[in-house]
Structure formats: C-alpha cells, structure tokens
C-alpha positions as CSV (number, residue, x, y, z in Angstrom):
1,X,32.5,-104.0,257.5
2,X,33.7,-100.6,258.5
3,X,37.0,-99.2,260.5
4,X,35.2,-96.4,262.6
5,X,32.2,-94.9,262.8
6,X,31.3,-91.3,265.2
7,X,27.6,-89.8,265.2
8,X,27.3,-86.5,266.9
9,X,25.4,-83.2,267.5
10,X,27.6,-80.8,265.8
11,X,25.9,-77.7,267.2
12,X,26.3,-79.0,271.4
13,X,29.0,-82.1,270.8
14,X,26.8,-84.7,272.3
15,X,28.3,-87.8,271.1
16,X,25.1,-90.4,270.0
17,X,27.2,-93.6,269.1
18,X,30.7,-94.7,268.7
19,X,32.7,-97.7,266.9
20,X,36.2,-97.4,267.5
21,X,35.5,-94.0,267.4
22,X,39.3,-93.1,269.3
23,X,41.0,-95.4,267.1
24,X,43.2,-93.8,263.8
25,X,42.8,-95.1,260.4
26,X,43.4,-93.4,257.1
27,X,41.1,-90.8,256.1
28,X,41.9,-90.1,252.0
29,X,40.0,-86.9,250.9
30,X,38.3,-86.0,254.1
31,X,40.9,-84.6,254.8
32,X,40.3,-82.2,252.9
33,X,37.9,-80.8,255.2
34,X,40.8,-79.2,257.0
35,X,42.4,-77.8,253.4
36,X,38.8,-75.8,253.2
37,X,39.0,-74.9,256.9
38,X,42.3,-73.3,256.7
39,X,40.7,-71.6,253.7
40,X,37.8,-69.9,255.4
41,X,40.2,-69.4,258.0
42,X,42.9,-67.4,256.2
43,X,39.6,-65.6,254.6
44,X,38.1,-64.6,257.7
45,X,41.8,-63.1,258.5
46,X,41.9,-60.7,255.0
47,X,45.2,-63.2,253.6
48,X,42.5,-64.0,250.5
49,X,39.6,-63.3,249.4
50,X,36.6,-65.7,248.1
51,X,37.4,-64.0,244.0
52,X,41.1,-63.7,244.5
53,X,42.8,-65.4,241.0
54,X,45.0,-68.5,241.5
55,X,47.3,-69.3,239.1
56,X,48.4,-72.9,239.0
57,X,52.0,-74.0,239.4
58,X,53.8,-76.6,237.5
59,X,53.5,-78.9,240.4
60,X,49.3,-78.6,240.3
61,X,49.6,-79.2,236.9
62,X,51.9,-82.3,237.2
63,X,48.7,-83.0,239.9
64,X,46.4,-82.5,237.8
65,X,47.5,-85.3,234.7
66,X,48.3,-87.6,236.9
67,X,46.8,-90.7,237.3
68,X,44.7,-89.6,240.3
69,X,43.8,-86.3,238.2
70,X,39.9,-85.3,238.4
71,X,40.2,-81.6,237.1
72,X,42.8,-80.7,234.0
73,X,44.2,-77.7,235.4
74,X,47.3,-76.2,233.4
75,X,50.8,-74.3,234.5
76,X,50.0,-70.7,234.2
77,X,46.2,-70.9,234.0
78,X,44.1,-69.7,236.3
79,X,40.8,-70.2,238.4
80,X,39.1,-68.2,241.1
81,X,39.6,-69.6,245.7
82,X,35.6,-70.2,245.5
83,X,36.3,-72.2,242.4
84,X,39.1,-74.2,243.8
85,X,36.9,-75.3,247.0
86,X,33.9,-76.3,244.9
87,X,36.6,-78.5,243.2
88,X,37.9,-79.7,246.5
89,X,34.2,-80.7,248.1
90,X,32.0,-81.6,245.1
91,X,34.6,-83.8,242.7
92,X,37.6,-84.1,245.5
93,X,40.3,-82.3,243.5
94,X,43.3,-83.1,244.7
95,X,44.9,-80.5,242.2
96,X,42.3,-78.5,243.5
97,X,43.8,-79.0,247.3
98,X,46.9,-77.9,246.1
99,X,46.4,-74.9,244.1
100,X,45.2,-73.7,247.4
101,X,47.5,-75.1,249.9
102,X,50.2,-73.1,247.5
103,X,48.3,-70.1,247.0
104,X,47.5,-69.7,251.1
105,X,51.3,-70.6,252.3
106,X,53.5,-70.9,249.2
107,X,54.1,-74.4,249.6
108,X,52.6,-77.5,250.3
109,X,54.9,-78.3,252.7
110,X,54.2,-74.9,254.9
111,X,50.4,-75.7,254.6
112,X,51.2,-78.9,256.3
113,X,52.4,-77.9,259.3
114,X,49.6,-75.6,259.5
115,X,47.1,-78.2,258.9
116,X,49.2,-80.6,261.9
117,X,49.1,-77.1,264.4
118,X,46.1,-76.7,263.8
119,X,44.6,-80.4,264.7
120,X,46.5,-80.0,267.8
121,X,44.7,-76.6,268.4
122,X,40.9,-78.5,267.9
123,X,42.3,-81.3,270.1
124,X,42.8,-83.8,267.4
125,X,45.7,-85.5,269.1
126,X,45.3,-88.7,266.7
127,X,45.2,-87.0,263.5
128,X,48.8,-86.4,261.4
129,X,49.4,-84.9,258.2
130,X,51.5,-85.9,255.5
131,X,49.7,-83.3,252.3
132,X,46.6,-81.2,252.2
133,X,44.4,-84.1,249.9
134,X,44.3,-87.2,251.7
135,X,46.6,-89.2,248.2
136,X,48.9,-92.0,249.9
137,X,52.4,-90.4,250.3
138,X,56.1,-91.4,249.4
139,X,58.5,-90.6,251.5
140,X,61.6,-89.0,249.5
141,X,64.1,-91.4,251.1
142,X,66.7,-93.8,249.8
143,X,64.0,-96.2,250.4
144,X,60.5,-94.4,249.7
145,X,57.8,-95.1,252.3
146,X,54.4,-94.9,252.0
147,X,52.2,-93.2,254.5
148,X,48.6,-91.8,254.0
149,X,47.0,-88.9,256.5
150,X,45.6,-90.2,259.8
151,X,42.6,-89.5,261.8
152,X,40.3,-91.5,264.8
153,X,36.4,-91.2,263.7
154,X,36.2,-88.6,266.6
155,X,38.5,-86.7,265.9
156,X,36.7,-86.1,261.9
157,X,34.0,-85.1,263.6
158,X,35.8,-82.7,266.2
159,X,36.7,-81.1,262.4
160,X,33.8,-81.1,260.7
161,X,31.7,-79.7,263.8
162,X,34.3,-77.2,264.1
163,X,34.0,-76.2,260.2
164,X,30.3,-76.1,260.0
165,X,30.2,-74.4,263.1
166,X,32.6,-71.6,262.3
167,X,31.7,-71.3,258.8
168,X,28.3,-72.2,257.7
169,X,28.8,-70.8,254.4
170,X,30.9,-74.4,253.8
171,X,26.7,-75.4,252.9
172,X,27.1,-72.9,250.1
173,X,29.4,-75.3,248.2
174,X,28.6,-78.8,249.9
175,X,25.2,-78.9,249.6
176,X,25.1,-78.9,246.0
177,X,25.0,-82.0,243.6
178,X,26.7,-80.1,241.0
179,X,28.3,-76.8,240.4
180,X,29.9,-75.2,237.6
181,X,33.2,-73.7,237.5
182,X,33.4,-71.2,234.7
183,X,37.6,-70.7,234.6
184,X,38.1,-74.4,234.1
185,X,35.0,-74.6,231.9
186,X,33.8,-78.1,233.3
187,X,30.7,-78.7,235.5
188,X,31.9,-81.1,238.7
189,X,29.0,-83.8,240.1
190,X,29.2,-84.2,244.0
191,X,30.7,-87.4,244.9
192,X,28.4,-87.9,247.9
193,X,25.6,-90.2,246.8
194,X,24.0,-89.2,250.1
195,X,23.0,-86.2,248.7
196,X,20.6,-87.8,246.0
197,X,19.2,-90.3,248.0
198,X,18.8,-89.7,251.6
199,X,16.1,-86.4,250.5
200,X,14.3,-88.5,248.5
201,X,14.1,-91.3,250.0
202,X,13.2,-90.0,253.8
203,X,11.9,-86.7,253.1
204,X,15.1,-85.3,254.6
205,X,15.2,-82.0,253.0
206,X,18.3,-80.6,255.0
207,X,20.9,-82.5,253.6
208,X,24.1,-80.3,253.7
209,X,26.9,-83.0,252.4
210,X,30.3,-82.8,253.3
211,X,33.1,-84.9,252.1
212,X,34.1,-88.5,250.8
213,X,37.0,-90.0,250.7
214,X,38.2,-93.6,248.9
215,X,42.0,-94.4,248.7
216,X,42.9,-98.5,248.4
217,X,44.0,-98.5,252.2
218,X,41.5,-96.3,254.0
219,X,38.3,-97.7,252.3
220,X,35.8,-95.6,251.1
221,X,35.1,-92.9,253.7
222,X,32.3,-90.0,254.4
223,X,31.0,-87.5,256.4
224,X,28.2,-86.3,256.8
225,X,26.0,-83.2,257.8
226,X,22.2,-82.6,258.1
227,X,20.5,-79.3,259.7
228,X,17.5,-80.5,261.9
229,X,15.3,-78.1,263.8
230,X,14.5,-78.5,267.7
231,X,13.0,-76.8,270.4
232,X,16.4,-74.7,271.4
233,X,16.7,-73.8,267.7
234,X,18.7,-75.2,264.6
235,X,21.2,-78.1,265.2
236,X,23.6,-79.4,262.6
237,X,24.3,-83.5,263.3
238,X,27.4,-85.1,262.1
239,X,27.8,-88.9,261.0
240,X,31.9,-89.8,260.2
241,X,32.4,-93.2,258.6
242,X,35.8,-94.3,257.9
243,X,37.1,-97.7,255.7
244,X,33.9,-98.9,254.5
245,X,34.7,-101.7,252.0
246,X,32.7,-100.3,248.6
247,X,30.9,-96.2,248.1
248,X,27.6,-98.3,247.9
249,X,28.3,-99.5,251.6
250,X,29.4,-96.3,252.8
251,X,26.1,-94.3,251.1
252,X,24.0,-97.1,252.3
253,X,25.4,-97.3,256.0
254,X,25.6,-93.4,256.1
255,X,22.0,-92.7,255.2
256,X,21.1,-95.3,258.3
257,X,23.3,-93.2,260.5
258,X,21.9,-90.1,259.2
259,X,18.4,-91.6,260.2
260,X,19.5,-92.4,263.3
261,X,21.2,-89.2,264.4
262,X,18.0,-87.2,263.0
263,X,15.8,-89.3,265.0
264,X,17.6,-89.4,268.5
265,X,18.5,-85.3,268.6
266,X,14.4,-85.0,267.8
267,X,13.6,-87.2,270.1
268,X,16.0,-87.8,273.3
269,X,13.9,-89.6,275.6
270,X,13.5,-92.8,273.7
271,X,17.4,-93.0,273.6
272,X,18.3,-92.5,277.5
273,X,18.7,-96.1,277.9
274,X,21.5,-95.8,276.0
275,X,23.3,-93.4,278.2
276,X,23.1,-95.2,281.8
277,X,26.2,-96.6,283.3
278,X,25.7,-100.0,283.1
279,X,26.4,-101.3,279.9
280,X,23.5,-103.1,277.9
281,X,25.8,-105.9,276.8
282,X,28.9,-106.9,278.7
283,X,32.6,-106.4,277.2
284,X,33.4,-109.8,275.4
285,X,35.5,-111.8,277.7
286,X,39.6,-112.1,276.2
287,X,39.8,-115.6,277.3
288,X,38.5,-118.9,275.1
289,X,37.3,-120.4,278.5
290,X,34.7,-117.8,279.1
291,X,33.5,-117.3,275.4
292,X,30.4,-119.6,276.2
293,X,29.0,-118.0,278.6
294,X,29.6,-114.6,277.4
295,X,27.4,-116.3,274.4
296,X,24.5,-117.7,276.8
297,X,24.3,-114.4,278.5
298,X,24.5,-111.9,275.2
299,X,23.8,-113.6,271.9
C-alpha cells in the first residue's frame, strides 16, 4: 500500500530495489529537501551565512497561523538560517520554508524557479515545483486549481544523495530527535519515527534521518539515510518512500527498507541473484486469457 519506493547507495548510486521508482507522485514536505539544498548551496557561495538574522515577512506570518501552522512565527520578528532549517527538517515548518525561500531570493516565487533549474541540473526530469514546502497549491485563476509538487521515487533519491553528499553537515540538524530554537523559544520533536526506533530496535546506531512528508493526496512520505561502514570506507544508503497510507506504515515499512539496504551494501554477494538479466518472475501478462498460467508458473 505505497505509490513508490527507491533504495540506493548514496555514496556510489547503486540502485538496490525499485517500485515504480520512474513513476511521479506527490512528494508534500520532502520537498523540502531541495529548500535546504538551495540553502547550503547559497552558503557555500557567501549569499548567507549559517547566523545571518531573518526577519519574517507578513506573508510567513500569515504561514505561520494558518491552519497548516507548526511554528508561530510573527511579522517583524526574527530567528537565525540554522534556526529556520532545524524548523524545516525536524518539525517540517512550512513557515520555516518560507522565511528562507524569501530571505535567499526575495520571493517565493524566484526561489521556485531556482528549485525547478535546479532539478533539471541533478537530472530530475520528473520533478516540478509549485512552492518551496511541499503544501497543495491554488492556482490564482478565475477558477483556482490545485496542484501539489511532483517527484518519481528516483528522482528523491537523486536529491537526497546529492544533499548528503555535498553537504554532510545536513546530519548536523537531521540526525537529531529534538532541537531547540532559542529565537522562537520552542523546542521542535523530529517528525521521523525512524529515528527512535530503528537504533533501538536493530542496533543501528547511524541513523542520520532526513525528511517526512504527509499531505491528504501524496500519503505519508519519507526518506531516509543511514551511514554504514565497508571495506572501501564510509557509505551513506538512501531508502525514498512515497504515498504510504498512515506514518505508522511508512515508519514500519521504512525501517524494513533500511534493514535491507544496510544488509545488501555489507554484504553484496548474497544479493547478485538479483542483478542477472533474466528476471526472477515474469512481467504479468496484460491479457485475461493468459492470467492462469502466469498464476501456475509465478504464484
């Protein structure tokens, strides 16, 4: 009960398994993954700096008491760019999102287009982007429409790999379960429910988050990252779930993907049956007539 699912190794791109993997659904808050890219990104260049001051516009504090509100942030008031992307990976501000798509480009609007160049830049040629948080969007004609950002399962994890590769210090924030954020005066709880269990539970001690996602149409999505060490050195693998139907499914389904991604980058060889050519089950015929056979032969 899932739309897509993509398991990778981050660090070399091996791809371990796929479920419409190619195929876009909506992606709600992952996507802000790219909002904290372009942030790390416009860093890196000297635009900003981790302790500049943001202060919030009227249209983050509309945002922000809302009905989809997570953190009450206020016109004029003010937090710090490593405050603002603890809010957007922990809690999934979409205020949060915002205040920093407005404080990199000026608008939401210009941030957009950045964050639609730059998918076509990492080769993420089903991905669009209607606003930097992943909220369902209304079109401002006479007729409002309603669209939601768009991403294939492999194409999440062409993103995330990209991020974690790029900028490791995303760990700094993701891997926590909680972090306080002094200029807002609230402490925000991770949302990712991997992050309790799977290092308890399987003695997985290099749990590194990343981001969920939950919007009515796209399910409850997440993604996944774990740090493993091998032979050649440290490897970061990736696990992307999109549309799962509850947060319970998508922990519980996660943490077996995490499992198996651990499991197959440490140990290879008892997985190279599933990289031959010939397919272990045949495609399931299109025509009623053949259905029973296709049953004999693989069920």
């Amino acid at each position: 009960n899932v739309n897509a699912i993509y398991v990778a190794d981050a660090t070399t791109g091996e791809a371990f398994f796929s479920y419409e993997g190619e195929r876009a659904f909506p992606i709600a808050s992952t996507t802000k993954l790219m909002t904290c890219l372009l942030t790390y990104e416009a860093i890196e260049r000297g635009q900003i700096s981790m302790d500049d001051t943001i202060y919030f516009s009227e249209t983050v504090d509309k945002l922000a008491h809302g009905t989809d509100a997570v953190l009450q942030l206020y016109s004029g008031k003010s937090a710090t760019v490593r405050e603002m992307l603890a809010g957007c990976l922990l809690p999934s501000s979409n205020e949060a999102a915002l205040s920093l798509a407005e404080y990199i480009d000026g608008s939401e609007e210009a941030f957009v287009a950045r964050m639609n160049q730059k998918a076509r830049e990492l080769g993420m040629y089903s991905s669009i982007f209607y606003n930097c948080n992943g909220l369902p969007f209304y079109s401002e004609d006479v007729t409002p429409v309603k669209a939601q950002n768009y991403a294939s399962a492999a194409d999440m994890c062409i993103l995330s790999s990209y991020l974690v590769n790029n900028y490791p210090q995303v760990f700094e924030i993701s891997s926590n379960t909680a972090i306080r954020l002094p200029s807002v005066g609230v402490l925000v709880q991770n949302t990712n429910a991997c992050m309790y269990n799977i290092p308890e539970m399987y003695n997985l001690e290099e749990v590194k988050g990343l981001k969920t996602g939950t919007t009515n149409r796209a399910g409850a999505c997440l993604i996944t990252a774990s740090k493993v060490q091998l032979a050649d050195g440290e490897h970061v693998v990736s696990t992307v779930l999109l549309g799962s139907e509850s947060g319970y499914d998508r922990t519980r389904i996660s943490e077996i993907l995490a499992r198996y991604a651990l499991d197959r980058a440490k140990n290879p060889d008892a997985y190279k049956h599933l990289t031959q050519s010939q397919p272990a089950v045949q495609e399931k015929p299109k025509k009623a007539k053949d259905l029973l056979q296709y049953c004999i032969r693989n069920l």
